[in-house]
N, C-alpha and C positions, 0 to 999 in steps of 0.2 A: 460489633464483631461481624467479621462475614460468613456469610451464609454459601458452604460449598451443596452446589448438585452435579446430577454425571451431566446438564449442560449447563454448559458456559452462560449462554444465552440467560439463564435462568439465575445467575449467580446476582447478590443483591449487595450495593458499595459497602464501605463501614458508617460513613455517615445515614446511612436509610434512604438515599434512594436506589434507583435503579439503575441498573446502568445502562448507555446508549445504545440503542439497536443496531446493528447491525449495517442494516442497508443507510443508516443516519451518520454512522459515524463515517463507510465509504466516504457518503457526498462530501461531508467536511472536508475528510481529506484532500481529497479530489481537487473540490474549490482553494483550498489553501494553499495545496501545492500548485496549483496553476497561478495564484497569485505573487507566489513566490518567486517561479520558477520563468514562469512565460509559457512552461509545457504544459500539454495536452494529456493526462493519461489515456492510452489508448486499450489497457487494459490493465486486471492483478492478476498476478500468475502467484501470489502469494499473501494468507491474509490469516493471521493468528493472533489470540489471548496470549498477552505478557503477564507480568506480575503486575504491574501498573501500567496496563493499558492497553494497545494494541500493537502491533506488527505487521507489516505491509511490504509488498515489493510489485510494484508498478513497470509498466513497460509502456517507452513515452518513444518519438519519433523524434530525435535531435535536428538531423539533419534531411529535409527529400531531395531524393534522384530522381531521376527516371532512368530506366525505367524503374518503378517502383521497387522491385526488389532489392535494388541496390541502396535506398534507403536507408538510411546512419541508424540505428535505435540505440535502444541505454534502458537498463534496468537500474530502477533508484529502490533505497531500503528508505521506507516510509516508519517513522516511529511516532503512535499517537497516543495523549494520555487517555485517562477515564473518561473525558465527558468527548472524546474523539476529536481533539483538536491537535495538530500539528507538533512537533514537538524537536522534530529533527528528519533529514535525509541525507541521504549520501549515492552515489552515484554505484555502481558495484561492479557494472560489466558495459558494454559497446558493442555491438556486434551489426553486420548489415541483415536486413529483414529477410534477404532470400537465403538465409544460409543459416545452416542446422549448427548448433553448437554441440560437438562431439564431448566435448571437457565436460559436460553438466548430465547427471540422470534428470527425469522426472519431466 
């Protein structure tokens, strides 16, 4: 059975062990989808507990310009299971890097 506390961090699988830290399941990420992908993460601008596993959204450089602001990006939705291995992504937005996107809070 799992064991709920107020953190996440602290919550324990149903099989007995633990679950992946934090900064461990990032790198997986990371590394996989660059495997995957070809891309670079160059940052997460989003990274949550699912019901089974993780949630992520990464910001990657598709395309460069110069001058650099003009630079192509792309936000992808990163989905990782419990032991923080890759599971799926999808591309979600485009936008160039010198330029504020009005449509989105936060």
């Amino acid at each position: 059975m799992t064991e709920k506390t107020s953190n996440d961090s602290k919550q324990t699988a149903q099989d007995g062990r633990s679950p992946v830290p934090l900064g461990e399941a990032m790198r997986t990420a990371r590394s996989e989808f660059t495997d995957l992908t070809g891309l670079h993460a160059e940052s997460v601008s989003r990274f949550e507990r699912t019901g089974d596993g993780w949630a992520l959204e990464v910001e990657v450089m598709e395309l460069e310009r110069v001058p650099d602001t003009m630079s192509l990006m792309a936000s992808y939705e990163v989905t990782l299971d419990e032991d923080g291995h890759l599971t799926g992504y999808r591309r979600v937005r485009r936008y160039e890097r010198g330029r504020a996107d009005s449509s989105r809070r936060g």
